[in-house]
C-alpha positions in Angstrom: 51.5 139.7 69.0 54.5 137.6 70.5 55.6 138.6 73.7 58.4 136.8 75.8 58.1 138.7 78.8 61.0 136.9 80.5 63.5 137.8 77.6 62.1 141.1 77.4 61.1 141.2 73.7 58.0 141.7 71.7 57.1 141.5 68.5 59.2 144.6 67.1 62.2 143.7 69.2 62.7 140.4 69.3 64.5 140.3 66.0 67.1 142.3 67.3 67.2 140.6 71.1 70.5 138.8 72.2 68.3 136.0 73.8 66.7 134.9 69.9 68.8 131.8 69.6 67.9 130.7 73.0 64.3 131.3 72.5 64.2 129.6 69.4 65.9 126.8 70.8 63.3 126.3 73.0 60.6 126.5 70.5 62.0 123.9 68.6 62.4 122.0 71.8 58.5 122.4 72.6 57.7 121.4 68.7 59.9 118.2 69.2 58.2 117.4 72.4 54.7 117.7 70.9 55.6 115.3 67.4 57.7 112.5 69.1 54.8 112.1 71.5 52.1 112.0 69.0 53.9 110.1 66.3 56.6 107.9 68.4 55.9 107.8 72.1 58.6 105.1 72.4 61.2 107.9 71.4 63.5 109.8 74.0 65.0 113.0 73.8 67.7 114.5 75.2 71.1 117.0 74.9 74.7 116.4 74.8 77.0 118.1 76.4 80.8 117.5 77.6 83.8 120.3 77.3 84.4 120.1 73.7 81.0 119.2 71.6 77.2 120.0 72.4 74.3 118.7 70.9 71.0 120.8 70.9 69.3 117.6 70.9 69.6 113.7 70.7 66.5 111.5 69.7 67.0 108.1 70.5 64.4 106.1 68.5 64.7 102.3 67.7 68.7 101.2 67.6 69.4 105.1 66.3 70.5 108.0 67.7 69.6 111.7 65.7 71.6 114.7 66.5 70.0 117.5 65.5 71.0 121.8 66.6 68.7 124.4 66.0 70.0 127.2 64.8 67.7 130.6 63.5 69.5 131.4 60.6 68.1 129.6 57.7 71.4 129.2 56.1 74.2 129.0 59.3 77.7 129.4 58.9 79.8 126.3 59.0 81.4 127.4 61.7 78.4 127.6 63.7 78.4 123.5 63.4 81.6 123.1 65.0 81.0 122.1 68.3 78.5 119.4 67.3 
C-alpha cells in the first residue's frame, strides 16, 4: 500500500491529493538520481529557476545540457510547458 504520511495520502486518496505533482516530482527526482549514478556517474543534475522559466531538472552530461519537467499527466496540456 503507498502511504505518504507527510502529504497525507494513501493509496485511495492520493489520486485525488493536491500535493500529486509534487510527489511525483520527487519520484522522478529519486529515479533520476538512482540511473545517472549507475549508468553516468560523471553526470550532474540540477533545476532551473529564475522569475520567468523553471526547469524540473537539468542533466549536464558531456558538452550537453537536457531539460527535462515531470509532469503526471501522461498527455499535459501545452500550456503546462510554458514556463520551461
Amino acid at each position: 500500500m503507498y502511504r505518504s504520511f507527510v502529504a497525507g495520502t494513501n493509496d485511495s486518496t492520493i489520486l485525488d491529493s493536491p500535493h500529486l505533482g509534487h510527489l511525483w516530482e520527487t519520484f522522478v527526482l529519486s529515479e533520476l538520481r538512482k540511473s545517472l549514478f549507475l549508468r553516468h556517474p560523471e553526470a550532474t543534475l540540477w533545476f532551473y529557476r529564475d522569475q520567468q522559466k523553471e526547469a524540473d531538472f537539468v542533466i549536464s552530461y558531456g558538452s550537453k545540457l537536457y531539460l527535462l519537467d515531470a509532469k503526471w499527466k501522461e498527455i499535459p496540456p501545452q500550456s503546462a510547458f510554458k514556463n520551461l
